[in-house]
C-alpha positions as a Python dict, from the first residue, in 0.01 Angstrom:
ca = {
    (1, 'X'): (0, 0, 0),
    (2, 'X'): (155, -291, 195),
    (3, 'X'): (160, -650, 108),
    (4, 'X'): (233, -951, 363),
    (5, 'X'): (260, -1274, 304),
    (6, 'X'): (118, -1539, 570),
    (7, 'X'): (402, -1765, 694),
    (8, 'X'): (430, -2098, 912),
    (9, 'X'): (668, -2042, 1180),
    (10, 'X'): (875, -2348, 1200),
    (11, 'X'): (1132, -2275, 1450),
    (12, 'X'): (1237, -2052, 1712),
    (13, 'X'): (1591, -1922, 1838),
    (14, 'X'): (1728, -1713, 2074),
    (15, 'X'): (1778, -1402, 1931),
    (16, 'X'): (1462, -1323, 1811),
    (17, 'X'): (1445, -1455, 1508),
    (18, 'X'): (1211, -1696, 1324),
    (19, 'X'): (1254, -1941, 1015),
    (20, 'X'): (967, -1933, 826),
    (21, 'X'): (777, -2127, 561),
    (22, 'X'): (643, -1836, 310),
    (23, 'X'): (583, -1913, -80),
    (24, 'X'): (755, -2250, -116),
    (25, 'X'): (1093, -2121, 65),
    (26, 'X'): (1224, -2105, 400),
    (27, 'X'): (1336, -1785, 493),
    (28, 'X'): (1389, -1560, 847),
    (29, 'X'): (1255, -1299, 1016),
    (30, 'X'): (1288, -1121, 1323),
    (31, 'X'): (1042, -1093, 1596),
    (32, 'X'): (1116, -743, 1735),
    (33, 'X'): (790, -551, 1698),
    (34, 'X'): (536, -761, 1732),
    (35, 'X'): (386, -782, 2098),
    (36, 'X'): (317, -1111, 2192),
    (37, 'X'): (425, -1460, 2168),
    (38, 'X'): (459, -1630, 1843),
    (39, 'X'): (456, -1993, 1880),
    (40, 'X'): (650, -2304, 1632),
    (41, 'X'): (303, -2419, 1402),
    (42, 'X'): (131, -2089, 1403),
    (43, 'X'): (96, -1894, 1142),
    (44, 'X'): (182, -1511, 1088),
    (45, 'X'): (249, -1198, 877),
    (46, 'X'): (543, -1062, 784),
    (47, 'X'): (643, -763, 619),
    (48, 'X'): (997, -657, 516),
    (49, 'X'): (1179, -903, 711),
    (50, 'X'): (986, -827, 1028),
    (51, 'X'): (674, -1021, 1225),
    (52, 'X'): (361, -796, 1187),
    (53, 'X'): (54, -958, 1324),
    (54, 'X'): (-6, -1319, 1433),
}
């Protein structure tokens, strides 16, 4: 069994990666497998330090 947690993307770099706002804490998280675009405000899953589903 899997467990993600919903996060608020809150900014974007070049490299793929994304800080997030998940539990109280800011944290980040790449964006390599997930196929499509993940924009700053929206929310989304992630899973072991990895984007899974917007």
């Amino acid at each position: 069994m899997c467990l993600s947690i919903p996060s608020k993307a809150l900014s974007i770099d070049e490299n793929n990666l994304v800080i997030v706002k998940a539990l109280g804490t800011k944290c980040r998280v790449r964006l390599n497998i997930i196929g499509g675009p993940v924009f700053v405000g929206g929310y989304i899953l992630i899973h072991v330090g990895f984007v899974m589903q917007k």
